[in-house]
N, CA, C and O atoms as a Tinker XYZ file with bonds, in Angstrom:
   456  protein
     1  N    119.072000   88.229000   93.428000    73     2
     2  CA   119.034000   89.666000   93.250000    64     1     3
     3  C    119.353000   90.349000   94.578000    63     2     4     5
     4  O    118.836000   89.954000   95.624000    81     3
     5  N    120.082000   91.226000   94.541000    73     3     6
     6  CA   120.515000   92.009000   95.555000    64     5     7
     7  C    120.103000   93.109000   95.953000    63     6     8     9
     8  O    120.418000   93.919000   95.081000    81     7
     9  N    119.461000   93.729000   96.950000    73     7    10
    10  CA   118.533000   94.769000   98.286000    64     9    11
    11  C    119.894000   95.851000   97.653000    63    10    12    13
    12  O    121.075000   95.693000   97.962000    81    11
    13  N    119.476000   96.713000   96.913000    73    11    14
    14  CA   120.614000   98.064000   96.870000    64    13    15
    15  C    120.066000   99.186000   97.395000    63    14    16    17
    16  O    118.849000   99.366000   97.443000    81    15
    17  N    120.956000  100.030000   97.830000    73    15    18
    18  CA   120.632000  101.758000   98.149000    64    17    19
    19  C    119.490000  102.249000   97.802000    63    18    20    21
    20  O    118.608000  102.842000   98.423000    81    19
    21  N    119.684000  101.765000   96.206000    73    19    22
    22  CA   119.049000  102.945000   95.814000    64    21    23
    23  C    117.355000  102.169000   95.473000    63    22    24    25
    24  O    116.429000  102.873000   95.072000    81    23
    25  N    117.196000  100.684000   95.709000    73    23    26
    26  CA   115.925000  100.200000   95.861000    64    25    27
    27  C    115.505000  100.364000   96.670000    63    26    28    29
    28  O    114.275000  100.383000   96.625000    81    27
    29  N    116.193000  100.614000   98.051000    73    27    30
    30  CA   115.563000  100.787000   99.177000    64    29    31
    31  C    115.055000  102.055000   99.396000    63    30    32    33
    32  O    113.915000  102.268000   99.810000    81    31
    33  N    116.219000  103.256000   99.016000    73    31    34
    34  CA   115.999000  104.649000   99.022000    64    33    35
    35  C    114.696000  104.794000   98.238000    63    34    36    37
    36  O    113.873000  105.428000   98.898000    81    35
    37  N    114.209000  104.381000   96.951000    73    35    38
    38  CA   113.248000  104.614000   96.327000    64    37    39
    39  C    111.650000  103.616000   97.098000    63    38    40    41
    40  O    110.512000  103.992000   96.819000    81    39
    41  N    111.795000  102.917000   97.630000    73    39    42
    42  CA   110.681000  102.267000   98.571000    64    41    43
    43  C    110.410000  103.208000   99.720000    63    42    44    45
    44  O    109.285000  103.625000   99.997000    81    43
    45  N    111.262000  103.445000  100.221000    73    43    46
    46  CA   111.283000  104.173000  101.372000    64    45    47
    47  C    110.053000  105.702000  101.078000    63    46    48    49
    48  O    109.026000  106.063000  101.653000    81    47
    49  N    110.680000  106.129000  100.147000    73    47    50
    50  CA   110.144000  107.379000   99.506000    64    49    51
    51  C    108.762000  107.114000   99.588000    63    50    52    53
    52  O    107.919000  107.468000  100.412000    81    51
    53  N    108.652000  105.956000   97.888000    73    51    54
    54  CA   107.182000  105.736000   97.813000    64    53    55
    55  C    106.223000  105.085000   99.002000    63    54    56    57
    56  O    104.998000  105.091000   98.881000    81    55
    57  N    106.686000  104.694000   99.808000    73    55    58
    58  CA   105.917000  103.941000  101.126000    64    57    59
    59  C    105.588000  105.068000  101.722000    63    58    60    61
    60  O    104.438000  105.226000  102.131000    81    59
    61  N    106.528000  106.011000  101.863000    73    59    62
    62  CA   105.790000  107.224000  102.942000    64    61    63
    63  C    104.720000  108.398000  102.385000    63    62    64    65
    64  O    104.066000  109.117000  103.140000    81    63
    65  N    104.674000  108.446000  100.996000    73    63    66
    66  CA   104.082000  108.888000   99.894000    64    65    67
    67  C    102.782000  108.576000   99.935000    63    66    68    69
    68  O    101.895000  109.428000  100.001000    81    67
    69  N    102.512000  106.886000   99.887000    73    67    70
    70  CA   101.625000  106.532000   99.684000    64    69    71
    71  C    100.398000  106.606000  101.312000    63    70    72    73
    72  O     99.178000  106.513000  101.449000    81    71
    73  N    101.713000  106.844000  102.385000    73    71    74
    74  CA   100.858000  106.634000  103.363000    64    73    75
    75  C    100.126000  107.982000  103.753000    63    74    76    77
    76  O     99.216000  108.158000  104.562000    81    75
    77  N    100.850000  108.961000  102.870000    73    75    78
    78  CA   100.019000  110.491000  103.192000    64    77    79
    79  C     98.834000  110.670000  102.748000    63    78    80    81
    80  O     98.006000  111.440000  103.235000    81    79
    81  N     98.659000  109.830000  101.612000    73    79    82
    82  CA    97.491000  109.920000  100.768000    64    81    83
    83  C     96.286000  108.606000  100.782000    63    82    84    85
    84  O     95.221000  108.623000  100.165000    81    83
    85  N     96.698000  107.715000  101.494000    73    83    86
    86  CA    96.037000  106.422000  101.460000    64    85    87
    87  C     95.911000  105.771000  102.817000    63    86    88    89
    88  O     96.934000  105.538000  103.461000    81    87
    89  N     94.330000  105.363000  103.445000    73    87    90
    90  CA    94.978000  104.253000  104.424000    64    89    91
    91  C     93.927000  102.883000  103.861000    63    90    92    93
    92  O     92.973000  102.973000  103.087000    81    91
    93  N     94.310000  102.001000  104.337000    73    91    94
    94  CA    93.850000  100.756000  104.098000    64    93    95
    95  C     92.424000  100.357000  103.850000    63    94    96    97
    96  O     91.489000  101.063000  104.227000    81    95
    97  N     92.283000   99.365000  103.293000    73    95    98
    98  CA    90.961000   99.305000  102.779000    64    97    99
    99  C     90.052000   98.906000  103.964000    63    98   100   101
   100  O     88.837000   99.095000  104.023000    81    99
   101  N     90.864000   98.304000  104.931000    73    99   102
   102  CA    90.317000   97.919000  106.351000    64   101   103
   103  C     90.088000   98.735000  107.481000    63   102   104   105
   104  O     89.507000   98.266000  108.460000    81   103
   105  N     90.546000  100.102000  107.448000    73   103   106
   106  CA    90.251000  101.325000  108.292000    64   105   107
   107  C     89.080000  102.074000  107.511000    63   106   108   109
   108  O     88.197000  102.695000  108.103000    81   107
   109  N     89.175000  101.927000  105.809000    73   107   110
   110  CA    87.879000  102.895000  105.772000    64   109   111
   111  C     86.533000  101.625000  105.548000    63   110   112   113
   112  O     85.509000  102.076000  105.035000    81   111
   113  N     86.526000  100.490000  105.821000    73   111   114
   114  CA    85.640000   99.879000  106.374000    64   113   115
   115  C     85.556000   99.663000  107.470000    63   114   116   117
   116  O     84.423000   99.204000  107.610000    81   115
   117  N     86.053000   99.692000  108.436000    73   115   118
   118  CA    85.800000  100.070000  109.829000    64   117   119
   119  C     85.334000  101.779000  110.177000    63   118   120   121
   120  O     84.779000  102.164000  111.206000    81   119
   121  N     85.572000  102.269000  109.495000    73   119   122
   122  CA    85.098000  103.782000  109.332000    64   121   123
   123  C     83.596000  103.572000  109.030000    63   122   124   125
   124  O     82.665000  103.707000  109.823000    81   123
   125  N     83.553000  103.290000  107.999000    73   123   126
   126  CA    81.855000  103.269000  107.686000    64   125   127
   127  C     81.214000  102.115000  108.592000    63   126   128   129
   128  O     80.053000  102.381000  108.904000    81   127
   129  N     81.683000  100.913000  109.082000    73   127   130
   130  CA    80.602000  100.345000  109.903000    64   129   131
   131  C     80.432000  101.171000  111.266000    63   130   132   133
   132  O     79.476000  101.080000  112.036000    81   131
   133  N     81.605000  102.029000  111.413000    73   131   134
   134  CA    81.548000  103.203000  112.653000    64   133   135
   135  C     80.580000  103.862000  112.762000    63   134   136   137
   136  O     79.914000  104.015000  113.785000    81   135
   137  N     80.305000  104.567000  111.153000    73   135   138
   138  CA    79.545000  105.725000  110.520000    64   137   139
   139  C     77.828000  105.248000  110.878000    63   138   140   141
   140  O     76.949000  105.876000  111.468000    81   139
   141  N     77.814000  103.856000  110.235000    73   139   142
   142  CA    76.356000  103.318000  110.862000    64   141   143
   143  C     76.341000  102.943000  112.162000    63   142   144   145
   144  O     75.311000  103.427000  112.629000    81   143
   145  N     76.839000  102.428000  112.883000    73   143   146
   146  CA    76.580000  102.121000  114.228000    64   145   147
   147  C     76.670000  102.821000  115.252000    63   146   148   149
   148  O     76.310000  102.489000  116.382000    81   147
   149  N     77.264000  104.060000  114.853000    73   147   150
   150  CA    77.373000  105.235000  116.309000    64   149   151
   151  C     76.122000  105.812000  116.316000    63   150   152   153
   152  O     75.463000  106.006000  115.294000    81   151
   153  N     75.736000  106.125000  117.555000    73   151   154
   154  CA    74.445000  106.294000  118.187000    64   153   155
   155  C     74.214000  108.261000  118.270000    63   154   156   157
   156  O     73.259000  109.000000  118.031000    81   155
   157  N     75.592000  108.483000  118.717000    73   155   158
   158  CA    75.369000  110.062000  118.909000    64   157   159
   159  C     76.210000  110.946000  117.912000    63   158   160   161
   160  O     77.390000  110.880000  117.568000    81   159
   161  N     75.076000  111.885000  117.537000    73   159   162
   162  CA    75.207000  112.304000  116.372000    64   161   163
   163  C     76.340000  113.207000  115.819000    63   162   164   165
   164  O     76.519000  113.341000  114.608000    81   163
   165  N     77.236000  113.933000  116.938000    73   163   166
   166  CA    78.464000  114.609000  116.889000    64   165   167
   167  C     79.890000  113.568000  116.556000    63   166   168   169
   168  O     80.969000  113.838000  116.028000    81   167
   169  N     79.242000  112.067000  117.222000    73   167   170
   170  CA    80.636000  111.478000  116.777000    64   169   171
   171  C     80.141000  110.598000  115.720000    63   170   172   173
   172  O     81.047000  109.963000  115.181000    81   171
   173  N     78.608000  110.306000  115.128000    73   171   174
   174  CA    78.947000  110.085000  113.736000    64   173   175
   175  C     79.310000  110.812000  112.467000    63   174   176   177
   176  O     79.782000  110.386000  111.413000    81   175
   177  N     78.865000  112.367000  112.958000    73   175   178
   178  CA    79.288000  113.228000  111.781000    64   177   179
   179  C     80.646000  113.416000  111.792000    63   178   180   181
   180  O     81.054000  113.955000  110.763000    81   179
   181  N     81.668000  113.097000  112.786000    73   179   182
   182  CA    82.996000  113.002000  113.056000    64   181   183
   183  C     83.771000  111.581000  112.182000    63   182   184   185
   184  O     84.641000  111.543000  111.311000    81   183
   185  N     83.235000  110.852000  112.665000    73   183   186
   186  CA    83.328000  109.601000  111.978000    64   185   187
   187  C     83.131000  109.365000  110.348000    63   186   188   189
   188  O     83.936000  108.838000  109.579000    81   187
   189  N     81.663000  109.978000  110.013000    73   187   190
   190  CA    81.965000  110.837000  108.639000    64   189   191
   191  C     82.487000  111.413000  107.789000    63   190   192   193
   192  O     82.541000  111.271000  106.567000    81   191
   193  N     83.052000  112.370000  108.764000    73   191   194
   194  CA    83.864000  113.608000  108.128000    64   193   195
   195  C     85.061000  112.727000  107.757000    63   194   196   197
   196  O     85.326000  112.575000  106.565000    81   195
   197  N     85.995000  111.983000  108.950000    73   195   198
   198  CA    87.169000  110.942000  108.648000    64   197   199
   199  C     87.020000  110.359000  107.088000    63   198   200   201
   200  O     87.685000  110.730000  106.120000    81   199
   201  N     86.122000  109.493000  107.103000    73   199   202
   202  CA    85.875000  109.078000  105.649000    64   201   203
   203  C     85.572000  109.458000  104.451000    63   202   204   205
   204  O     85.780000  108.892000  103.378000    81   203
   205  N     84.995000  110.594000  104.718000    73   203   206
   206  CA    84.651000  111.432000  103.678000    64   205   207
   207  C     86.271000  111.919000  103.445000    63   206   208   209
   208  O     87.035000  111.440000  102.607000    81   207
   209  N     86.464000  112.590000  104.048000    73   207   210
   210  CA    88.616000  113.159000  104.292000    64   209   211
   211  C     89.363000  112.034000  103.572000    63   210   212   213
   212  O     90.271000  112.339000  102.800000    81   211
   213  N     89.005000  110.620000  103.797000    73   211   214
   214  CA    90.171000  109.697000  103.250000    64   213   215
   215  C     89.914000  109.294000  101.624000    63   214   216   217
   216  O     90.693000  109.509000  100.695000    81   215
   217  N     88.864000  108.781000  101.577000    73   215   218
   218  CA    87.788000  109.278000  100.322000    64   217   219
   219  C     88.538000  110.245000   99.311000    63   218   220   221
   220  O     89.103000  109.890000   98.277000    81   219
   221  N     88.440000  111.460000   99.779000    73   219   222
   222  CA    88.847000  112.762000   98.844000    64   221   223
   223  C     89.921000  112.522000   99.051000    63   222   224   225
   224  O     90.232000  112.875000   97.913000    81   223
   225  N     91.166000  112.131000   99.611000    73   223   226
   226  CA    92.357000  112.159000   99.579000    64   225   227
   227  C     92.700000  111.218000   98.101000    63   226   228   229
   228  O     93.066000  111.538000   96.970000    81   227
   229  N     92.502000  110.428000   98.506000    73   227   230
   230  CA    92.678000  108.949000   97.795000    64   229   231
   231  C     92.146000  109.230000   96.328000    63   230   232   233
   232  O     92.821000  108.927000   95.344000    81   231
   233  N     91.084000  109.737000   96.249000    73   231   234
   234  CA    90.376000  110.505000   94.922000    64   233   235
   235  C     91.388000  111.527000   94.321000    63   234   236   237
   236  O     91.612000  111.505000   93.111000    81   235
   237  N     91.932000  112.319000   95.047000    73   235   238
   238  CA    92.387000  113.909000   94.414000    64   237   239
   239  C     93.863000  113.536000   94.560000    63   238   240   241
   240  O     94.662000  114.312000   94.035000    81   239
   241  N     94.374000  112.390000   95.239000    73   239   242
   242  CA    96.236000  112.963000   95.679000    64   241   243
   243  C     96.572000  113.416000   96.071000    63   242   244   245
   244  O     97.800000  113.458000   95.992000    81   243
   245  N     95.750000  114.426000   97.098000    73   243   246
   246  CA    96.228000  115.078000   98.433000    64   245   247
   247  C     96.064000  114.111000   99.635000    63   246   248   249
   248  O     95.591000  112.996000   99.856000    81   247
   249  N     96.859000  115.362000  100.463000    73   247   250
   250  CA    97.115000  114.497000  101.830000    64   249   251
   251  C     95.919000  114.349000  102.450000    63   250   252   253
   252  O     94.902000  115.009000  102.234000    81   251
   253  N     96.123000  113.126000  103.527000    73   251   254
   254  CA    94.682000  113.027000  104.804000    64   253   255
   255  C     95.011000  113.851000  105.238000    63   254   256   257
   256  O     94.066000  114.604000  105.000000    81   255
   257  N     95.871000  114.554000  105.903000    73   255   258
   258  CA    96.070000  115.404000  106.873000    64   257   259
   259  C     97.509000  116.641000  106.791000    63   258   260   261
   260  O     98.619000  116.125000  106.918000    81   259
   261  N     97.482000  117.661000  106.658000    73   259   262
   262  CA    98.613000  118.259000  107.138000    64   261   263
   263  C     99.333000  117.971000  107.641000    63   262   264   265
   264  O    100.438000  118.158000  107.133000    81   263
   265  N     99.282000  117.386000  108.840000    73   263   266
   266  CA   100.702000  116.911000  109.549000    64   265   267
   267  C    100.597000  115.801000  109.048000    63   266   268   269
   268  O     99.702000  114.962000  108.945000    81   267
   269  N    101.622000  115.896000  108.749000    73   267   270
   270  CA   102.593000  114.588000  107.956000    64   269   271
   271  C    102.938000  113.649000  108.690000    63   270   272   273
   272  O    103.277000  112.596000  108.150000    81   271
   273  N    102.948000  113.777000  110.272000    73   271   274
   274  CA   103.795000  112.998000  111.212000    64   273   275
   275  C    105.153000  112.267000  111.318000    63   274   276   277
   276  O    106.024000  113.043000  110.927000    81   275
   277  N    105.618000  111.212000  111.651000    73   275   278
   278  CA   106.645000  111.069000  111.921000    64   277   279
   279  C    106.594000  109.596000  110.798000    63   278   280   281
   280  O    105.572000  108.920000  110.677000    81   279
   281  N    107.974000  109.283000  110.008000    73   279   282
   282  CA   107.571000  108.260000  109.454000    64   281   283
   283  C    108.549000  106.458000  110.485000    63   282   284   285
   284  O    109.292000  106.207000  111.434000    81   283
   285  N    107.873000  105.847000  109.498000    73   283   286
   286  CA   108.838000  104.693000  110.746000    64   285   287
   287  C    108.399000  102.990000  110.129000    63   286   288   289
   288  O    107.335000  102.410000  109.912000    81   287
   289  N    109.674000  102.677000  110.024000    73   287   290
   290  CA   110.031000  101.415000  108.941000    64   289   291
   291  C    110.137000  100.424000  109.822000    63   290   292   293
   292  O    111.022000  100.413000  110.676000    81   291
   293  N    109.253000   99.504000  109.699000    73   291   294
   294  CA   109.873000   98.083000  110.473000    64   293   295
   295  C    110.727000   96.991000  109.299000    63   294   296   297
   296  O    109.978000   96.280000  108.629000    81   295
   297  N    111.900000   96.886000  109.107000    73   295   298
   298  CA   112.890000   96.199000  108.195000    64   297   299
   299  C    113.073000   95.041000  108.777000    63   298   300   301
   300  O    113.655000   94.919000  109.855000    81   299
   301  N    112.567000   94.056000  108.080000    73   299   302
   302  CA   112.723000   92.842000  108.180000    64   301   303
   303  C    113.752000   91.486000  107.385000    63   302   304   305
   304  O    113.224000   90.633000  106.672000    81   303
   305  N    114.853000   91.506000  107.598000    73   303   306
   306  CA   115.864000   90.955000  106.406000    64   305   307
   307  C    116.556000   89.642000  106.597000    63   306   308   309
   308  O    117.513000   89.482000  107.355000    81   307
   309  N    115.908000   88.549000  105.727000    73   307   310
   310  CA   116.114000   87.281000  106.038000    64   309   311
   311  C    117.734000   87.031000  105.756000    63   310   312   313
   312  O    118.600000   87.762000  105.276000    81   311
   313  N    117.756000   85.647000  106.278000    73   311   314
   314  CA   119.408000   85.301000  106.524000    64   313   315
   315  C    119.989000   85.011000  104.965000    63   314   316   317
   316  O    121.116000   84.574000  104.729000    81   315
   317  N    119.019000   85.335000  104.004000    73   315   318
   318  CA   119.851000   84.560000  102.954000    64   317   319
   319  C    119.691000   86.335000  102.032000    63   318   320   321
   320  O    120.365000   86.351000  101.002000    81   319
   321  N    119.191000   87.205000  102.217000    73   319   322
   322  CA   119.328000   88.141000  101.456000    64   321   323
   323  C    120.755000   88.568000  101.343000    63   322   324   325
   324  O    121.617000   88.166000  102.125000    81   323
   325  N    121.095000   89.770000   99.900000    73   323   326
   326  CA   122.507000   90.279000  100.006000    64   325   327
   327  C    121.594000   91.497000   99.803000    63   326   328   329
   328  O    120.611000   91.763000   99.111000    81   327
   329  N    122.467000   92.207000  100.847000    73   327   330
   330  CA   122.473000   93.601000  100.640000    64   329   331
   331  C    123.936000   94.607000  100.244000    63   330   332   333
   332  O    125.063000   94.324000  100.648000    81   331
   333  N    123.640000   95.679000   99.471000    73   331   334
   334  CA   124.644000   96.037000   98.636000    64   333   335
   335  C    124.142000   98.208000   98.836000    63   334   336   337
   336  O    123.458000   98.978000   98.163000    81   335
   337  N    124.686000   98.299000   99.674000    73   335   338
   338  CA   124.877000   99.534000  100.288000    64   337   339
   339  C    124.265000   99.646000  101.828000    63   338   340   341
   340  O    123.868000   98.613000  102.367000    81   339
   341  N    124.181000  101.130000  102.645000    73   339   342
   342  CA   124.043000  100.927000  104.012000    64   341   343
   343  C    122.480000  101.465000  104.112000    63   342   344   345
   344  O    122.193000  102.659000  104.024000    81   343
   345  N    121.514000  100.406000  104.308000    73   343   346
   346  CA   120.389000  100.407000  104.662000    64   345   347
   347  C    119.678000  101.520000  105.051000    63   346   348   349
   348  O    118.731000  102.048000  104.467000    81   347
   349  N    120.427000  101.962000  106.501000    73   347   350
   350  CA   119.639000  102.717000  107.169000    64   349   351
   351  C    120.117000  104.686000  106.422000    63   350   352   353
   352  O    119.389000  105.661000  106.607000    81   351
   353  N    120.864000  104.703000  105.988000    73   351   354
   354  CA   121.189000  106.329000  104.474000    64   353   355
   355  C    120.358000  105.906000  104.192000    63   354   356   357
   356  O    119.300000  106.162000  104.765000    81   355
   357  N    120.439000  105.065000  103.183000    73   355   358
   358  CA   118.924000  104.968000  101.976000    64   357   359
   359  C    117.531000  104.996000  102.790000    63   358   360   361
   360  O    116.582000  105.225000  102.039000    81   359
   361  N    117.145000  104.801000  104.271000    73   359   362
   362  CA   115.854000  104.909000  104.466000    64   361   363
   363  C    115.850000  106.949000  104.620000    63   362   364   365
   364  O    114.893000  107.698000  104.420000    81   363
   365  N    117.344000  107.333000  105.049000    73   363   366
   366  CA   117.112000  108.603000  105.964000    64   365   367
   367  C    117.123000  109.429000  104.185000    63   366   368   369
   368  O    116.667000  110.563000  104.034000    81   367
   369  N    117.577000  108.806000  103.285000    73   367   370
   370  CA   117.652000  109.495000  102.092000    64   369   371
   371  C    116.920000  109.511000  100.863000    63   370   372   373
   372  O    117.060000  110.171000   99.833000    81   371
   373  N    115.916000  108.424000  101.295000    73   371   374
   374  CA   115.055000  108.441000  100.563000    64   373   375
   375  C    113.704000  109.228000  101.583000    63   374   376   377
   376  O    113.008000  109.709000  100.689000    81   375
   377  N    113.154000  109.515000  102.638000    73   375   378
   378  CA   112.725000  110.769000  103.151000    64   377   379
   379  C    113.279000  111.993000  102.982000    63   378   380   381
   380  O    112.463000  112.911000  102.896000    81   379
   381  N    114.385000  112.266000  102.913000    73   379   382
   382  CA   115.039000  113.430000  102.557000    64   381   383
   383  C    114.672000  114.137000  101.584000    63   382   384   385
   384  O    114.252000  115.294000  101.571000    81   383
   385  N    114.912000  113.108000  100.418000    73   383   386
   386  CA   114.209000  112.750000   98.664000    64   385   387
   387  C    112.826000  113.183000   98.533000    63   386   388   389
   388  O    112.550000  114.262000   98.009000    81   387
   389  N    111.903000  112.347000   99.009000    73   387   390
   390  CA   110.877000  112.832000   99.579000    64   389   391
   391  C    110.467000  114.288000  100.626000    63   390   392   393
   392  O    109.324000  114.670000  100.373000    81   391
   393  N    110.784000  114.671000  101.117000    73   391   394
   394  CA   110.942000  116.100000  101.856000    64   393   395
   395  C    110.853000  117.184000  100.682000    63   394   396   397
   396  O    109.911000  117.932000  100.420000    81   395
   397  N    112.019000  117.070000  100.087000    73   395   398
   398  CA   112.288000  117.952000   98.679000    64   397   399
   399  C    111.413000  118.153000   97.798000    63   398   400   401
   400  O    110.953000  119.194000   97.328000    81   399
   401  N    111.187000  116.949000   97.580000    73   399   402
   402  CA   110.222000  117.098000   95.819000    64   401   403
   403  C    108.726000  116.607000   95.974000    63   402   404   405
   404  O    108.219000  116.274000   94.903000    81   403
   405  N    108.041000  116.511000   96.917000    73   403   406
   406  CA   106.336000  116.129000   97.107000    64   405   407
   407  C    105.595000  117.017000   96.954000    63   406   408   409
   408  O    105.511000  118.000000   97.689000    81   407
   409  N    104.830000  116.756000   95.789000    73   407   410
   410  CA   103.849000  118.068000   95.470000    64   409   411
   411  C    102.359000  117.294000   96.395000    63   410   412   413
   412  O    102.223000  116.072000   96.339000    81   411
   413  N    101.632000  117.916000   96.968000    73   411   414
   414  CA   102.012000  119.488000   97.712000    64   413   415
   415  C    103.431000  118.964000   98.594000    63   414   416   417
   416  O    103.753000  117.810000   98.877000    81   415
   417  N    104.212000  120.389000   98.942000    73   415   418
   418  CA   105.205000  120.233000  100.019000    64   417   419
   419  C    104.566000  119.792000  101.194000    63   418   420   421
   420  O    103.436000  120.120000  101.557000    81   419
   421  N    105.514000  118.865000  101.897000    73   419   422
   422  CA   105.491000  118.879000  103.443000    64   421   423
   423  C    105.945000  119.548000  104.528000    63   422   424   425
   424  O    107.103000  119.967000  104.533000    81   423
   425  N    105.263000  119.707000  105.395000    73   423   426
   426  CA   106.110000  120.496000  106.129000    64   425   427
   427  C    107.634000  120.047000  106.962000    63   426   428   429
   428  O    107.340000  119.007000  107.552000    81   427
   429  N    108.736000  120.291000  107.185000    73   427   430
   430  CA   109.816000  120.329000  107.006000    64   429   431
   431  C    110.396000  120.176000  108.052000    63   430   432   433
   432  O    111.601000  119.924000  108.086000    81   431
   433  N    109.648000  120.299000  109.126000    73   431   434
   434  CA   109.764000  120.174000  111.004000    64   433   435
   435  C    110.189000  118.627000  110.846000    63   434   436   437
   436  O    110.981000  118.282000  111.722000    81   435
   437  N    109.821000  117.560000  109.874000    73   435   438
   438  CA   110.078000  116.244000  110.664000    64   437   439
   439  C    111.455000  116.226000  108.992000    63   438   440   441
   440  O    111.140000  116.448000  107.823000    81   439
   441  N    112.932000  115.877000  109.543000    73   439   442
   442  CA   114.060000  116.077000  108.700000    64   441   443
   443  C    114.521000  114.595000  109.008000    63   442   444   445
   444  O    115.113000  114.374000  107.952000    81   443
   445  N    114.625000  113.637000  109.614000    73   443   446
   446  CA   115.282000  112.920000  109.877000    64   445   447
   447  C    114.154000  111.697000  110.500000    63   446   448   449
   448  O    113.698000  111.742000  111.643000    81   447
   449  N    113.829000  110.625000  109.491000    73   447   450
   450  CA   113.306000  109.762000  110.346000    64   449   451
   451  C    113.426000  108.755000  111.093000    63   450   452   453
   452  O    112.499000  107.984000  111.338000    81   451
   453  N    115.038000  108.613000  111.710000    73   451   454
   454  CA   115.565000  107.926000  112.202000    64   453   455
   455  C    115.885000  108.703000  113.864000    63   454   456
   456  O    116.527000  108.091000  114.718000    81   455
């Protein structure tokens, strides 16, 4: 099976999608063993608040955060794959894709993630 445009363009999308709204199951357990083990009380209610924030994200489908930041692909492509269009369009066009149509909108400052 062959790596096309438009599989990549559509990964690309959903990968950056998912990372607005989700982080790993291993940051919000390191979050909460944070939450119990911090000693002073401004940076556990900080530490809190983080999890509580990723929590409701992950719950509702909104973003962790407003800024959207910058996105960024590490592509890894073994010697025996075929690829069948130009890689790096489909990553800048499937953000593009994404830019356009994400409910809620993003903000629009980051156009190009290459």
């Amino acid at each position: 099976m062959a790596i096309t445009y438009d599989l990549v363009k559509e990964v690309t999308a959903n990968l950056y999608d998912w990372s607005l709204r989700r982080i790993p199951e291993t940051s919000k357990s390191a979050l909460r063993n944070a939450v119990e083990s911090e000693t002073v009380p401004h940076a556990r209610k900080t530490l809190a608040f983080m999890l509580d924030s990723a929590e409701t994200a992950e719950r509702t489908g909104r973003f962790l955060c407003s800024d959207a930041g910058v996105p960024s692909y590490a592509v890894k492509i073994g010697s025996g794959v075929q690829m069948r269009g130009d890689i790096r369009q489909a990553i800048v066009d499937g953000f593009e894709h994404l830019v356009q149509t994400i409910q809620p909108p993003i903000l629009r400052f980051v156009t190009n993630p290459l």
